[in-house]
C-alpha positions in Angstrom: -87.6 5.4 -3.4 -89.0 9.0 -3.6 -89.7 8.2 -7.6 -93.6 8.4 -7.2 -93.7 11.2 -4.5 -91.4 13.5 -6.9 -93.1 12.7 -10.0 -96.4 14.2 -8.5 -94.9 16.8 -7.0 -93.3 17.8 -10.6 -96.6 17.2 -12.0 -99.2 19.2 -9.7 -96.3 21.7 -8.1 -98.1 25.4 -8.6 -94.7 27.2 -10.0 -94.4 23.8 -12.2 -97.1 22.2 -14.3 -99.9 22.7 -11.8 -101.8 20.0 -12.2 -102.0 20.6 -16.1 -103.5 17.6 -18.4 -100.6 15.9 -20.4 -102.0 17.8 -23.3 -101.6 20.9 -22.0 -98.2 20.1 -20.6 -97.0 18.9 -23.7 -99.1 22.3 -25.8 -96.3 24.1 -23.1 -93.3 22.0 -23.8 -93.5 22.0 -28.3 -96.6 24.2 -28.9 -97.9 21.6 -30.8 -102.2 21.7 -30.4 -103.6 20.1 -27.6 -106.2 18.7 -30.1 -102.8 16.6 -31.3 -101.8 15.4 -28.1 -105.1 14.5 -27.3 -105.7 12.3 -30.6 -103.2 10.4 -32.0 -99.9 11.8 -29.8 -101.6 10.9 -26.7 -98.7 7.7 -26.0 -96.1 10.7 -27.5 -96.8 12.9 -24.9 -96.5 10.7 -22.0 -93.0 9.7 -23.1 -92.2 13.2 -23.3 -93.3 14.3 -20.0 -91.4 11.3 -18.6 -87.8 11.9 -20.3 -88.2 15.7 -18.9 -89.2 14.2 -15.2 -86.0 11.8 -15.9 -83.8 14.3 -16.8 -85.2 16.4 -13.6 -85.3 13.0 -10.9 -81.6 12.1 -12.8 -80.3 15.5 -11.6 -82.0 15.3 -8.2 -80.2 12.2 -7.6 -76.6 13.3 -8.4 -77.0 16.5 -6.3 -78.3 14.2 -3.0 -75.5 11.5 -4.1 -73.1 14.4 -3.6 -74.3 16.0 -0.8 -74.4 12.8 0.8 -71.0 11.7 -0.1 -69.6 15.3 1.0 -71.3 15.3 4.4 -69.4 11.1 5.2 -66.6 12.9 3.7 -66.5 15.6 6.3 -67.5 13.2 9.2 -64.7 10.8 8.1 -62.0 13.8 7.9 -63.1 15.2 10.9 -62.7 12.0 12.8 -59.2 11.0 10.8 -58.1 15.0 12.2 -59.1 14.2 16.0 -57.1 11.1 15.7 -54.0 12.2 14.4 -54.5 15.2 16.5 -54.3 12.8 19.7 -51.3 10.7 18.1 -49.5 14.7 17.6 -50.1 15.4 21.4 -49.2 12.1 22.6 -45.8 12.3 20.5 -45.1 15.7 22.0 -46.0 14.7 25.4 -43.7 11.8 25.4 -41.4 14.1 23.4 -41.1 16.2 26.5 -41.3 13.4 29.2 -38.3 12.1 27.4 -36.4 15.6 27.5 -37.7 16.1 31.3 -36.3 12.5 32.4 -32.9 12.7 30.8 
């Protein structure tokens, strides 16, 4: 869904790769020449700036999974609490209706 978005934002982001060639970024990754990655690793380098986008886009998707997950979690408890917080008061005022009418 946000695959595409991310992936340029990973790519032309000025604290990340800033809009580097995949030469350059791959110069900054192994410090092998540009003059490499620009001949005969050129199909090299693109796999190697996508398994470090993966392994970026992998983690961004557990983190939102969890946050996610955690936020339906805290809905759900907090709903499951108001309930069995009515059911308590209910019990205790029948409790004392019961005590009253005897």
């Amino acid at each position: 869904m946000f695959y595409d978005t991310l992936h340029d934002f990973y790519i032309n982001f000025p604290s990340g790769w800033n809009g580097r060639s995949n030469d350059e970024i791959c110069f900054k990754m192994t410090g092998v020449p540009n003059v490499h990655w620009q001949n005969e690793g050129f199909g090299e380098c693109e796999s190697l700036i996508e398994k470090q986008f993966l392994a970026y886009y992998t983690t961004f998707k557990a983190f939102m999974k969890l946050y996610f997950t955690i936020e339906i979690m805290k809905k759900t408890c907090n709903k499951c609490l108001m309930i069995l917080g009515e059911k308590i008061s209910y019990t205790n005022e029948t409790n004392v209706h019961s005590a009253l009418v005897q």
